[in-house]
C-alpha positions as CSV (number, residue, x, y, z in Angstrom):
1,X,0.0,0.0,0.0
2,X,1.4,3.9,-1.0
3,X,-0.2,6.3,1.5
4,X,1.0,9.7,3.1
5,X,2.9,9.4,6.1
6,X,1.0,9.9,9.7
7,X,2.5,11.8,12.5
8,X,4.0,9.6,14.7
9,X,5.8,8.0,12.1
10,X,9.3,9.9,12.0
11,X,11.3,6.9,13.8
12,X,10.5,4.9,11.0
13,X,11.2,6.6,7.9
14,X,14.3,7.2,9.4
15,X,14.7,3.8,9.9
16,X,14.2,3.2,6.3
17,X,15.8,6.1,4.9
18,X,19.4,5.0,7.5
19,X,18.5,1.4,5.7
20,X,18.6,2.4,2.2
21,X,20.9,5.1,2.5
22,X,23.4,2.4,3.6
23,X,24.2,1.6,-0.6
24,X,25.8,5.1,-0.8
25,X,28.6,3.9,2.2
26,X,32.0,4.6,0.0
27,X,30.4,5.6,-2.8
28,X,30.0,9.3,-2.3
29,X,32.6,12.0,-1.2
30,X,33.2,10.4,2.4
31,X,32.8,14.5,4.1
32,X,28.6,13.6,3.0
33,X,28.8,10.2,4.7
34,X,27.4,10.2,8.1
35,X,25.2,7.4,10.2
36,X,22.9,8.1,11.1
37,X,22.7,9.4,7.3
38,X,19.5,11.5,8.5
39,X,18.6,12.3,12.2
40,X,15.5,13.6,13.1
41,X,16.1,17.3,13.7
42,X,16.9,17.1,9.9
43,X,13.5,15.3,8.7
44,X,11.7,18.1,11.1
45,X,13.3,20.6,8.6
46,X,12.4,18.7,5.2
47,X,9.3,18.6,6.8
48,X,9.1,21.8,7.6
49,X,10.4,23.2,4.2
50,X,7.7,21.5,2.6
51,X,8.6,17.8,1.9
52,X,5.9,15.6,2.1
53,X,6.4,11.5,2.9
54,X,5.0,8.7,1.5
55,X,4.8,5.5,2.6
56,X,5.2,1.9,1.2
57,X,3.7,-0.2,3.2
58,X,4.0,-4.3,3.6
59,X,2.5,-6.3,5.8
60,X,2.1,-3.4,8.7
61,X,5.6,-2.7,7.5
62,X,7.0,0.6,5.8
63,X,9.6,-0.7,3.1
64,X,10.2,2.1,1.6
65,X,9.6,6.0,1.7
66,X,9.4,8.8,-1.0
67,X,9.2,12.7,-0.2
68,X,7.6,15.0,-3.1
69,X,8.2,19.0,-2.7
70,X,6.5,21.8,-4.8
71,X,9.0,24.5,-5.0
72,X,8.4,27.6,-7.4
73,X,6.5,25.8,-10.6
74,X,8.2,22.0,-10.3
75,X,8.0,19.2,-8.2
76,X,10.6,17.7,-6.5
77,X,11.5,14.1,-5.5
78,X,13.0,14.0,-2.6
79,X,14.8,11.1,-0.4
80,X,13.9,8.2,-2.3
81,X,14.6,4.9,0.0
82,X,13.8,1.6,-0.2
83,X,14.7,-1.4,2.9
84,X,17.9,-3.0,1.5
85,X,16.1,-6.2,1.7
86,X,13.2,-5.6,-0.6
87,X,15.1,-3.2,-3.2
88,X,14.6,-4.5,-7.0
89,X,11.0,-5.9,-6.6
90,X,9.4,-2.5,-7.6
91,X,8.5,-0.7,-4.4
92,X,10.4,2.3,-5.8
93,X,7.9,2.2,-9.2
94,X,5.4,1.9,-7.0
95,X,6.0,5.4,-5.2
96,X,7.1,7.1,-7.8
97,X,4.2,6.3,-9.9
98,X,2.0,7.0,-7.2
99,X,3.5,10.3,-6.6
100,X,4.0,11.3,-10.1
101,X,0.0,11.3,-10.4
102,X,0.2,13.8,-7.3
103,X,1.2,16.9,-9.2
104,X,0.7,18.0,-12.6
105,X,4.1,20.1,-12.8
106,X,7.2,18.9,-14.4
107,X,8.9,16.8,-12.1
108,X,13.0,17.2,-11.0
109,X,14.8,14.5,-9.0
110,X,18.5,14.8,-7.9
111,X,20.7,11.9,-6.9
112,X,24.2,11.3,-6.3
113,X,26.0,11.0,-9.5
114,X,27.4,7.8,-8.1
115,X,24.7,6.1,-6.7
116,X,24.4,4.4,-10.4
117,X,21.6,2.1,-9.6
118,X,19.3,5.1,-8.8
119,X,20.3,6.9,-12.5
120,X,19.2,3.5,-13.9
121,X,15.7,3.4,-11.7
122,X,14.9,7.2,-12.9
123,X,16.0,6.6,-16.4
124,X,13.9,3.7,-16.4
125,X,10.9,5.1,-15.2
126,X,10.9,7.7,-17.7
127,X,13.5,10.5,-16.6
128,X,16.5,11.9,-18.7
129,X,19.7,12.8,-17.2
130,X,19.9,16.3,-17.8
131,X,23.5,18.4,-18.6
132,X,25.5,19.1,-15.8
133,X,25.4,22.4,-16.3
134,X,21.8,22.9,-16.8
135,X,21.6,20.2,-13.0
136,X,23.9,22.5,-11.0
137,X,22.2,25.7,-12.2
138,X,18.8,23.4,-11.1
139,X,20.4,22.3,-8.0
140,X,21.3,26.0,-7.4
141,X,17.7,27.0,-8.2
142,X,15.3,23.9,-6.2
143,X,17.1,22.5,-3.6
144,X,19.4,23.7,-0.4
145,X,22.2,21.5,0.1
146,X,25.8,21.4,0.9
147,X,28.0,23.0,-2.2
148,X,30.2,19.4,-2.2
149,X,26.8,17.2,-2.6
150,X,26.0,20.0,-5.0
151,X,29.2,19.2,-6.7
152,X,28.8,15.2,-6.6
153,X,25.3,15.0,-7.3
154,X,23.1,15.1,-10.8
155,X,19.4,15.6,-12.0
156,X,16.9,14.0,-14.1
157,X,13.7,16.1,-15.6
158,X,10.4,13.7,-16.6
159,X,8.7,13.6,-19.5
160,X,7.1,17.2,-18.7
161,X,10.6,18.7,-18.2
162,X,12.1,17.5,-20.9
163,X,9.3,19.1,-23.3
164,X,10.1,22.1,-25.6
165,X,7.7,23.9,-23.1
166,X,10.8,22.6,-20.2
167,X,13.4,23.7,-22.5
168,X,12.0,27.2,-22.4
169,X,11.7,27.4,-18.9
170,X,15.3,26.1,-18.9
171,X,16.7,28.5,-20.8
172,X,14.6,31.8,-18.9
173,X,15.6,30.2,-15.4
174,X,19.3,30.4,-16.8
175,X,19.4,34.1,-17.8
176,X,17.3,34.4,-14.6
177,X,19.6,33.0,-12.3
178,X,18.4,32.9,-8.4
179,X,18.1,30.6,-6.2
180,X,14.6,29.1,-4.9
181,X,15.4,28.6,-1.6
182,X,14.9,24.5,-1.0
C-alpha cells in the first residue's frame, strides 16, 4: 500500500531512509557520509520546508519512503529509499508512480551521480539525465544542500521537463539566475 505518512511515524522513515541510504557507504565524497545518514532534527526541517512522505507499506511494514516537494513551478522528489532487503522488486515504481500522479508540474529529481543504480531506476521510469550544467544551475535553483553534494550529485527532468515547453523554462531560469530557496 502507497499512502502519506502519519504523524508519529518519524522513527521509522528514518529507519528506512538510515536502511537504504546504507548503498551510498564509500560511494560518495566520504565528508557527505554520516550514520545516522539523517537524524531527526533534519527530517523536522524537510518537513518543515515542505517535503511531504510517502509510505510503502507491507505487511504493517513501511519498506520504503518517498518525499515530493512543490518548490516555485516544479516538483521535486526528494529522499527516495527503499529497505535494503526488498530493493529490486518495484517498491520504488510503485512510489514514484503513485506520486508522479500527485502533481501535474514537471517533475526534478536529484541523486548522487554515483549512486548508479538510482540513475538507472529514474531513467527507467521515464527520466532523462539532464546536462551538468543545466543540474547545478537546477540544484542552485530547487534544492538547499551542501556546495560538495551540489558538486557530486546530478538531476533528471520527466517527461514534462524534458518538453520544448521545459526547455523554455530552462533557458529563462538560466538568464534568470536565483536561487529558490529549497
Amino acid at each position: 500500500m502507497i499512502r502519506p505518512s502519519k504523524p508519529g511515524e518519524e522513527p521509522l522513515i528514518l529507519s528506512v531512509i538510515s536502511d537504504g541510504a546504507a548503498a551510498y557507504r564509500g560511494k560518495i565524497p566520504a565528508e557527505c557520509w554520516k550514520e545516522p545518514y539523517m537524524d531527526a532534527a533534519e527530517l523536522r526541517v524537510e518537513t518543515g520546508s515542505g517535503v511531504d512522505f510517502w509510505c510503502a507499506e507491507e505487511s504493517g511494514r513501511l519498506v520504503g519512503v518517498m518525499g515530493l516537494q512543490d518548490v516555485e513551478d516544479v516538483t521535486l522528489i526528494r529522499h527516495s529509499y527503499v529497505r535494503t532487503d526488498r530493493q529490486g522488486q518495484g517498491i520504488g515504481k510503485s512510489l514514484l508512480t503513485r506520486l508522479m500522479s500527485e502533481t501535474d508540474r514537471p517533475v526534478l529529481a536529484g541523486t548522487w551521480a554515483a549512486a548508479d543504480w538510482a540513475l538507472r531506476f529514474y531513467i527507467k521510469n521515464g527520466f532523462s539525465l539532464l546536462s551538468r550544467r543545466d543540474g547545478e544551475m537546477l540544484l542552485r535553483r530547487y534544492w538547499k544542500i551542501p556546495a560538495l553534494q551540489s558538486a557530486s550529485s546530478v538531476v533528471l527532468g520527466d517527461g514534462k521537463w524534458c518538453t520544448e515547453r521545459g526547455s523554455e523554462r530552462l533557458k529563462r531560469r538560466i538568464r534568470g539566475g536565483g536561487r529558490a530557496g529549497t
